[in-house]
N, C-alpha and C positions, 0 to 999 in steps of 0.2 A: 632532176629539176631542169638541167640543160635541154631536155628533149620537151619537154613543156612550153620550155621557153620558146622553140624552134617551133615544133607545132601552130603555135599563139602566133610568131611571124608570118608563118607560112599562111595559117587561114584569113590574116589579115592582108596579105600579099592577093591572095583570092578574091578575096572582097572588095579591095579595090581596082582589082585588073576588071570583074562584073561590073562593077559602077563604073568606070572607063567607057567599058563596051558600050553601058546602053546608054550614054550620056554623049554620044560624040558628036549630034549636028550642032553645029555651027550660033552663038548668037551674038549677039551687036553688044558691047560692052565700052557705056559713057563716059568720060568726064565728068561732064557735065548734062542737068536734066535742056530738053529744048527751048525750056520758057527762056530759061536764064542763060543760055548760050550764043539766044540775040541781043542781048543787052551790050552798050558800045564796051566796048575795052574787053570782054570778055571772050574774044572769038580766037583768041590764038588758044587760050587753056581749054576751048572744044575739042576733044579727041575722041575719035569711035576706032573700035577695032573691033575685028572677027577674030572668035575665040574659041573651040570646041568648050562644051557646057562642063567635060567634065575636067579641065586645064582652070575653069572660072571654079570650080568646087574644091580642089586641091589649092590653088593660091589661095582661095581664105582661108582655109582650114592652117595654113602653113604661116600664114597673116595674121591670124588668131593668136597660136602657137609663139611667135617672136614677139608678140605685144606685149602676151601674159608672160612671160621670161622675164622683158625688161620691167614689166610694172615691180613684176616682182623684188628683180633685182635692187632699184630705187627703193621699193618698199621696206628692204630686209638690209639699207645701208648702216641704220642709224646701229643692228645689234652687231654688224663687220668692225663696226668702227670701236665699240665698246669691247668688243674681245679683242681686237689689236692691242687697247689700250690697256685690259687687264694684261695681254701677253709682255707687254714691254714692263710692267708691272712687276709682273712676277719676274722677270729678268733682272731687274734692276734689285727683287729682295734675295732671288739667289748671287749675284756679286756681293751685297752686303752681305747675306751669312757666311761666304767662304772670307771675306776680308776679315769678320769677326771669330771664325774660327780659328785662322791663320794667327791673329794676336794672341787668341786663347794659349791654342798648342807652341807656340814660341820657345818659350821654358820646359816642353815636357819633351822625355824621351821620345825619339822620332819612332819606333815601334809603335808604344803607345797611342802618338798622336797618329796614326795607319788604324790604328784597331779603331779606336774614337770614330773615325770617317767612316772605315766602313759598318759600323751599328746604326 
């Protein structure tokens, strides 16, 4: 399964070093579009920069990728939160059944109350 896995890197390693290759002239990458970059107040958040084409295909793809993470992560808080609270939960009933065992076994021989515990 290791070498599956390794293969599966490798040819995707491949396939993006080929999209690389033929992706490398250069293009203009905005801010903002030109209508709305003369508009008053707006002219400092105008930014252009030169980019290789395939540096602008890898940041989204990578853009993409950390967005859906964190949606996720927000998304999936409310059942973190709910298994915290069963976990402190169930903490809170295993100290009560050892405090209510401990009463139990009090009066029994201490062999006894060993055997009890571990059944």
């Amino acid at each position: 399964m290791r070498y599956i896995r390794y293969a599966f890197l490798a040819l995707l390693a491949i396939c993006l070093v080929v999209v690389a290759l033929a992706n490398r002239q250069s293009v203009a990458l905005n801010s903002l579009p030109d209508g709305l970059a003369t508009f008053p107040g707006l002219g400092p958040f105008a930014v252009s920069v030169e980019l290789p084409l395939f540096i602008v295909i890898f940041a989204g793809i990578v853009a993409g990728l950390l967005i859906g993470f964190v949606w996720e992560w927000l998304r999936e808080h409310k059942y973190r939160a709910e298994a915290a609270r069963k976990k402190g939960e169930v903490k809170k009933l295993e100290r009560e059944l050892k405090k209510t065992q401990a009463e139990r076994d009090k009066d029994k021989d201490e062999v006894l109350a060993i055997l009890d515990q571990s059944a």
